[in-house]
ZAMARGU-4260 file (C-alpha; in steps of 0.2 Angstrom, whole numbers, plus 5000, padded with zeros to 4 digits):
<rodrens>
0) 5659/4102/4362 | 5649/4093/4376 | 5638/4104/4387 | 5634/4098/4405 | 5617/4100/4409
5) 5611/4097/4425 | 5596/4093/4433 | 5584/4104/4440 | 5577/4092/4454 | 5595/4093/4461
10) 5593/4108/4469 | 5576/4103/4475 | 5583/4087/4481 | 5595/4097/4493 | 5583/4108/4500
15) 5572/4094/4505 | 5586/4086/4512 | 5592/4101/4522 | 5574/4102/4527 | 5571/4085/4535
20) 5588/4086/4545 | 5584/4104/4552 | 5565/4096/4555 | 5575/4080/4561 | 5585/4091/4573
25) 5571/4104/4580 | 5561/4086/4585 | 5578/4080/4592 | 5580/4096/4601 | 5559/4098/4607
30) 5561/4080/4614 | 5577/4083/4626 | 5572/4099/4632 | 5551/4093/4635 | 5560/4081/4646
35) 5573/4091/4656 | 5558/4101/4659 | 5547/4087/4665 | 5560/4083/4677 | 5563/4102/4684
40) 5542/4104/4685 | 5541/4088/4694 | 5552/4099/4710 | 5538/4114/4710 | 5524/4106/4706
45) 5521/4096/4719 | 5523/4111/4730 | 5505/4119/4729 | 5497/4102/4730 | 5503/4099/4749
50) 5490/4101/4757 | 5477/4093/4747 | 5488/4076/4749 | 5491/4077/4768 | 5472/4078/4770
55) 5468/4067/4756 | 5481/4053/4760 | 5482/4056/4779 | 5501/4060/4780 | 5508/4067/4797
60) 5516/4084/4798 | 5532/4078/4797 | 5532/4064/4786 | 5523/4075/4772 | 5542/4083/4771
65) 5545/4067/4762 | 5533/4069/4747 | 5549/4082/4739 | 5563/4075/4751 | 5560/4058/4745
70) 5562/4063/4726 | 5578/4076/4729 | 5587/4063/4743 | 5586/4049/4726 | 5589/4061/4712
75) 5601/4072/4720 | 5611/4054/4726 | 5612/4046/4709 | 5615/4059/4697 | 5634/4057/4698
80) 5631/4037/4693 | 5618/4042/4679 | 5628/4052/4671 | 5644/4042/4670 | 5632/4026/4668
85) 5628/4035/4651 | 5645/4039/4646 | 5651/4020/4646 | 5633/4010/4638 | 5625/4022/4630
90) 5617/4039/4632 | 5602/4034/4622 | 5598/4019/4631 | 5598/4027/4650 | 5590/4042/4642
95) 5573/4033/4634 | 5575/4020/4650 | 5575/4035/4664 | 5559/4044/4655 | 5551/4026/4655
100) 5554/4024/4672 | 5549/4043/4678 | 5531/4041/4665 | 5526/4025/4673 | 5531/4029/4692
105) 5521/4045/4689 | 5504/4037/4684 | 5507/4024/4700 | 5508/4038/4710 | 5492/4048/4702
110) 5484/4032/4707 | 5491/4031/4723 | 5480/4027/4738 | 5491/4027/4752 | 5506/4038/4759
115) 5520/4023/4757 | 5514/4019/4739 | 5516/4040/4734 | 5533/4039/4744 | 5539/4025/4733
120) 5534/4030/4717 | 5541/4047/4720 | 5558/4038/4725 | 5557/4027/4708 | 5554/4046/4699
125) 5570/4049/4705 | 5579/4036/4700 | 5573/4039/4683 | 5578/4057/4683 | 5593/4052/4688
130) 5597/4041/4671 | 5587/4053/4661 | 5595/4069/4668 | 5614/4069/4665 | 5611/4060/4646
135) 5600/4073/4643 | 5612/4086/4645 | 5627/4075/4637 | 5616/4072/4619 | 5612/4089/4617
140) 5630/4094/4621 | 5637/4080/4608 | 5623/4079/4595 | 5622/4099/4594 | 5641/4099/4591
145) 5642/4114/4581 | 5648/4129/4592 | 5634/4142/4588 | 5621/4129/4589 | 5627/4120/4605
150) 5627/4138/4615 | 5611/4141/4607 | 5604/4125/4614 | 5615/4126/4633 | 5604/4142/4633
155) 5589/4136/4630 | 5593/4121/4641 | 5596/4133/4656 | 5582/4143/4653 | 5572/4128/4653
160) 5577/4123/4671 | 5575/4138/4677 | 5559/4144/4670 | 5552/4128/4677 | 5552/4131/4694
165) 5542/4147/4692 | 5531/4136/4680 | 5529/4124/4691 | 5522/4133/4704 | 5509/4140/4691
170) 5505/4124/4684 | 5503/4116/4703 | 5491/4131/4706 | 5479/4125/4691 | 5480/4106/4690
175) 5475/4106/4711 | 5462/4122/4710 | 5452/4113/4695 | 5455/4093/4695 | 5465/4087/4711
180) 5482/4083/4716 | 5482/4069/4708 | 5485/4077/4689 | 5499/4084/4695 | 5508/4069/4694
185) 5497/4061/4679 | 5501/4077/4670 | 5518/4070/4667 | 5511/4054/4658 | 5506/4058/4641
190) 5521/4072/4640 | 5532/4055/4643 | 5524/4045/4634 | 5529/4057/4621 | 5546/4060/4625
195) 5549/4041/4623 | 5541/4038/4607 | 5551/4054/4601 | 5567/4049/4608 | 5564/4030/4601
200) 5561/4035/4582 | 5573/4050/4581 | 5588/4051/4595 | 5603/4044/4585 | 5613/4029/4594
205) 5625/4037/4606 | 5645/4033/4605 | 5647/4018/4617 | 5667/4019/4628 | 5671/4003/4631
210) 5675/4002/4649 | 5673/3996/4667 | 5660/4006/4679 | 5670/4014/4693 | 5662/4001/4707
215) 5672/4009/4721 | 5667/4028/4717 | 5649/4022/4711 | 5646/4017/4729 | 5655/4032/4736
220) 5649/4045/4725 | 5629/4039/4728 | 5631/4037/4747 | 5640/4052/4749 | 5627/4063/4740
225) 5613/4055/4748 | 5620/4056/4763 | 5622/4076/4762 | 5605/4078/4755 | 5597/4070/4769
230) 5607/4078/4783 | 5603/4094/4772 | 5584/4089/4773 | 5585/4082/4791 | 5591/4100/4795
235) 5577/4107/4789 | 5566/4099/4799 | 5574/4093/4815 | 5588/4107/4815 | 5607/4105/4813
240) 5610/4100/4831 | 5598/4083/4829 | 5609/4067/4827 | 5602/4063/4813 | 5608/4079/4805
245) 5625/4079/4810 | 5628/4059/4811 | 5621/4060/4791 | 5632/4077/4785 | 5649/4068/4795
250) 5646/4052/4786 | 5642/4062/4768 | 5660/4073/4771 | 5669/4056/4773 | 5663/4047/4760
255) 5665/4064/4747 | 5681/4064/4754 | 5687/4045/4749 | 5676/4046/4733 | 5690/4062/4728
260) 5704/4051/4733 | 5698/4036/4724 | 5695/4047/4707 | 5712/4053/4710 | 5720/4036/4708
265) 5708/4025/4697 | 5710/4027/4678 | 5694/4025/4674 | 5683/4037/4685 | 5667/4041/4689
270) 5669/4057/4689 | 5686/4064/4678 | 5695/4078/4690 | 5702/4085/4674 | 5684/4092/4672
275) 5690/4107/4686 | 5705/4108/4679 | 5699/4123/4669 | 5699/4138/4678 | 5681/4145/4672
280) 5674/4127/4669 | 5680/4126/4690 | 5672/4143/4695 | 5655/4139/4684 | 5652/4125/4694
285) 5654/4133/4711 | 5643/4146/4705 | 5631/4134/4700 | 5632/4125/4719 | 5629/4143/4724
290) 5616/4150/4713 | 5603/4138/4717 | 5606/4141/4737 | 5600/4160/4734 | 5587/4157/4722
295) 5576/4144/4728 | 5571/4153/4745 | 5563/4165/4734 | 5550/4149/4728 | 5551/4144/4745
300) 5547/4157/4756 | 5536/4169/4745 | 5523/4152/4741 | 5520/4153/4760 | 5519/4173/4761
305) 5506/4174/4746 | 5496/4159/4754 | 5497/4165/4773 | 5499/4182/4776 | 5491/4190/4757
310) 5479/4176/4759 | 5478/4171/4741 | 5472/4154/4733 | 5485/4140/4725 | 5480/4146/4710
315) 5483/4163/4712 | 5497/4162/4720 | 5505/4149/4705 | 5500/4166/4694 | 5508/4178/4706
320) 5526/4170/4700 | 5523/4174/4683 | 5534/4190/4683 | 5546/4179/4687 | 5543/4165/4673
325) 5541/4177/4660 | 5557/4187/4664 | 5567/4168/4662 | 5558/4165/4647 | 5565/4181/4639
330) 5583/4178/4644 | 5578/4160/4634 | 5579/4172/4621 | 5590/4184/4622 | 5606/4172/4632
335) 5610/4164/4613 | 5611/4181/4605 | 5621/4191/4619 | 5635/4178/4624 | 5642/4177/4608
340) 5643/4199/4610 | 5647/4200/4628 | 5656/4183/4634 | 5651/4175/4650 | 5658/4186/4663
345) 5648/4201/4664 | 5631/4192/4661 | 5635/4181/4677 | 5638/4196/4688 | 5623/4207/4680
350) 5612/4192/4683 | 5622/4189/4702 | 5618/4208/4702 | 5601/4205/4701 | 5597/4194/4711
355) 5606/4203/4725 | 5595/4218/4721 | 5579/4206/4721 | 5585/4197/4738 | 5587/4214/4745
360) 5571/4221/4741 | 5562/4205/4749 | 5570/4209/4765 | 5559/4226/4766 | 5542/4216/4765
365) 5532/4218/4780 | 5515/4209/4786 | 5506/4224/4777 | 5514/4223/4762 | 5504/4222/4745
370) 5509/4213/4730 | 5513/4229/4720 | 5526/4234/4718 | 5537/4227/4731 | 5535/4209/4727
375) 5529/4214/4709 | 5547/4222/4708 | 5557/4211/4716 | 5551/4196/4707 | 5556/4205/4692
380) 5573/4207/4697 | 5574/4190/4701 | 5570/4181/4684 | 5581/4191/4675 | 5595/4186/4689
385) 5590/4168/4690 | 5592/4166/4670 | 5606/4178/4667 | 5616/4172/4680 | 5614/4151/4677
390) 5611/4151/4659 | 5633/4156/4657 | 5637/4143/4668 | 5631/4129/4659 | 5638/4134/4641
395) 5655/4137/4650 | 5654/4119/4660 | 5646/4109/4642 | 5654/4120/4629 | 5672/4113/4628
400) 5669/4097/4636 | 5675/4080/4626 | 5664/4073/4620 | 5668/4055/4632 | 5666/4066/4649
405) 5649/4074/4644 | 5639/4063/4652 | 5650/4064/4669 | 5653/4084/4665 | 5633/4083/4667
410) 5628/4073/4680 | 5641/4085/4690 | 5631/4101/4686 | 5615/4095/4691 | 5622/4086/4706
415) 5630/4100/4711 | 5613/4111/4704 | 5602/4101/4717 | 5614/4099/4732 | 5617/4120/4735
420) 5597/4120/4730 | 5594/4107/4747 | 5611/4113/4757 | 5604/4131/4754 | 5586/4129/4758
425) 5591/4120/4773 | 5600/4133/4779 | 5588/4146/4774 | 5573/4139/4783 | 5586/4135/4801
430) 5590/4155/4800 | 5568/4158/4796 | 5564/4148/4810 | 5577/4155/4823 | 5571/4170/4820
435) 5551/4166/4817 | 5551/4157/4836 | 5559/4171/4843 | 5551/4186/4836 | 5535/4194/4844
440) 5521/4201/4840 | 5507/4191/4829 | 5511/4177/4820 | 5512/4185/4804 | 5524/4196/4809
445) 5534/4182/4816 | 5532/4173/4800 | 5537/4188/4791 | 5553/4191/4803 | 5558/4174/4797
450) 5557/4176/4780 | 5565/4193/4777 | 5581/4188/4789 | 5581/4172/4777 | 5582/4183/4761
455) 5594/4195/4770 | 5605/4177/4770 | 5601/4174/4754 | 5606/4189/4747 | 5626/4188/4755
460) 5625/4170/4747 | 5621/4181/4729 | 5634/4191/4735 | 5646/4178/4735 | 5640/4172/4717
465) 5644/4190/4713 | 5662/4186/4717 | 5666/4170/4710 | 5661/4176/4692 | 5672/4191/4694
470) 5688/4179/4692 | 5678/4172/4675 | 5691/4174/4660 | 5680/4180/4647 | 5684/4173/4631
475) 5671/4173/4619 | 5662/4158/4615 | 5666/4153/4596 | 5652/4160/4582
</rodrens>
């Protein structure tokens, strides 16, 4: 009678194995979503350090606009081509080569001594969020392949981009207060410089398709985005009756309009229409053009009410969002945990809910209003909205997605993420200053006019959000 022995380092083998591949896949994971989150600080950020840069590098009124107009107009125009770009020669490669671009364009413009040399390395940022934006989405979607894990990490991914807006503006306040304006754009250095070497040892080598670039939509797609995104940023600042304005949102209609057609017929597109042949992965993405229109007047509009009318300091008013930031970060945790209990459906309208509530409360504020509890409140309402209601949308749009279409099923989300963001804060600030120039009284009561009648917009807009997720089918996501 033989006896088979084995040996007691095989089980100990085993669990170091399983060991180094969850260790392998936390750094994997920590790598992708520090750099989605270096990319969504990089929109807020800049924000609270304004000021300090028009004095310090002698920018006009107007052409200060272009510090953020010149980073969204390039990232929001290229986001459809950076995501299909990584779909067809590698995910990996544009990935590591967009966070290189971004690091390097963000020490040349910590250095910069000049407005033109700021503007251009903010648009070369853009270009490298661009190519790291849409891969970084599409590798966690196919390297976290197992359903529970890959709705954990969707989650964690959307409470990521929408915790770091509110972060940003905290950050902002403390970089400008204590060192200068400058760190907030060397502050992306070494967290690059680290997202690269990471990504470099440890991201696997992405699938390759063999294929031709879609030229014809490529040049579409791009000039059509940047084209709205400008006439949406032009409207802001000259108003939507100013040729530029509407001779830019004409131009950015057509050319949408012959990219669809050309998707329709080409068999290899930029961006697959199949992808909206899904009823809820359809409606997830109108919600998430949507969404952003509500939410970012809340940034928008309270930074200038904390600063000009409470009178607070850059740095206080980064910590007056905190509500705000910690509110996301608790849906971080909890989104993975109640999907799988509650489906899709009525976390995006409680979190559409909320914000409608939040929106609503804003439009009460007065000139005499104090930070508690009106604001306090409403803040509060707000978080919660902003992460329950986005953090669905992006499992629904990533979840089911084949795994060639991720990086194009991407690079759509965020495009259409960062267009309703522009489109809506455009329209948002025309309806603030309408009001603001025609209101009397003191100029605080004007500006306060402005901005309640814009959150009063704002909050039909979450209305509407409200609405589209009603017609959700909620299946549950698969545990």
């Amino acid at each position: 009678m033989s006896t088979t022995i084995s040996s007691p380092d095989a089980g100990t083998h085993a669990g170091v194995r399983q060991r180094a591949v969850r260790s392998r896949s936390g750094i994997v994971l920590t790598t992708l979503l520090t750099c989605q989150l270096m990319l969504v600080l990089d929109v807020t950020v800049m924000n609270v350090a304004l000021p300090r840069i028009q004095t310090d590098l002698h920018f006009s009124a107007t052409g200060l606009s272009w510090v953020m107009s010149s980073y969204s107009l390039v990232f929001g125009g290229l986001l459809l081509l950076g995501g299909r770009a990584g779909d067809l020669f590698g995910r990996r490669t544009l990935f590591i080569t967009g966070a290189t671009l971004f690091t390097l364009a963000s020490l040349a413009g910590g250095f910069a001594p000049a407005a033109g040399w700021l503007i251009a390395a903010r648009v070369v940022q853009g270009i490298g969020g661009a190519m790291a934006g849409p891969s970084t989405l599409a590798l966690l979607t196919t390297i976290f392949d197992e359903p529970k894990a890959r709705m954990r990490v969707l989650a964690l991914f959307s409470g990521m981009s929408s915790a770091g807006f509110a972060i940003g503006l905290i950050v902002g306040g403390l970089l400008t207060e204590w060192l200068s304006w400058r760190s907030v754009l060397f502050i992306n250095v070494p967290f690059g410089l680290v997202v690269v070497a990471l990504a470099v040892r440890y991201l696997p080598a992405a699938h390759r398709k063999p294929a031709h670039l879609d030229l014809p939509g490529a040049v579409t797609a791009t000039s059509g985005v940047a084209a709205l995104v400008y006439g949406f940023i032009s409207a802001a600042s000259h108003g939507w009756g100013a040729p530029a304005t509407e001779i830019s949102l004409v131009a950015g209609i057509v050319l949408v309009a012959a990219f669809l057609i050309i998707e329709s017929r080409t068999t290899q597109p930029l961006l697959p229409l199949r992808l909206f042949a899904d009823r809820n992965r359809a409606t997830a993405y109108a919600n998430m053009f949507l969404t952003p229109m509500a939410g970012m007047s809340m940034f928008f509009f309270l930074t200038q009410f904390l600063q000009d009318v409470l009178g607070l300091s850059a740095l206080a008013t980064g910590f007056a969002f905190l509500p705000t930031a910690v509110l996301m970060f608790t849906m971080i945790r909890l989104i993975p945990r109640l999907l799988p209990r509650f489906g899709p459906k009525p976390l995006a309208m409680t979190g559409a809910g909320a914000m409608v509530a939040g929106l609503l409360l804003l439009t009460r504020l007065t000139a005499d209003s104090g930070y508690f509890p009106l604001l306090f409140v409403a803040m509060l309402l707000m978080g919660c909205g902003i992460g329950l209601a986005v953090s669905p949308l992006n499992v629904i749009i990533m979840s089911n997605v084949e795994p060639d279409d991720a990086g194009a099923a991407g690079g759509a989300l965020q495009t259409l993420q960062q267009t309703g963001a522009s489109l809506g804060l455009a329209a948002l600030v025309t309806v603030f200053g309408t009001v603001s120039h025609s209101a009397g009284g003191s100029a605080q009561h004007a500006l306060v006019s402005g901005m309640t009648t814009a959150f009063a917009a704002a909050a039909a807009i979450a209305a509407l959000t409200f609405a589209v997720a009603l017609t959700f089918r909620n299946p549950r996501p698969a545990t």
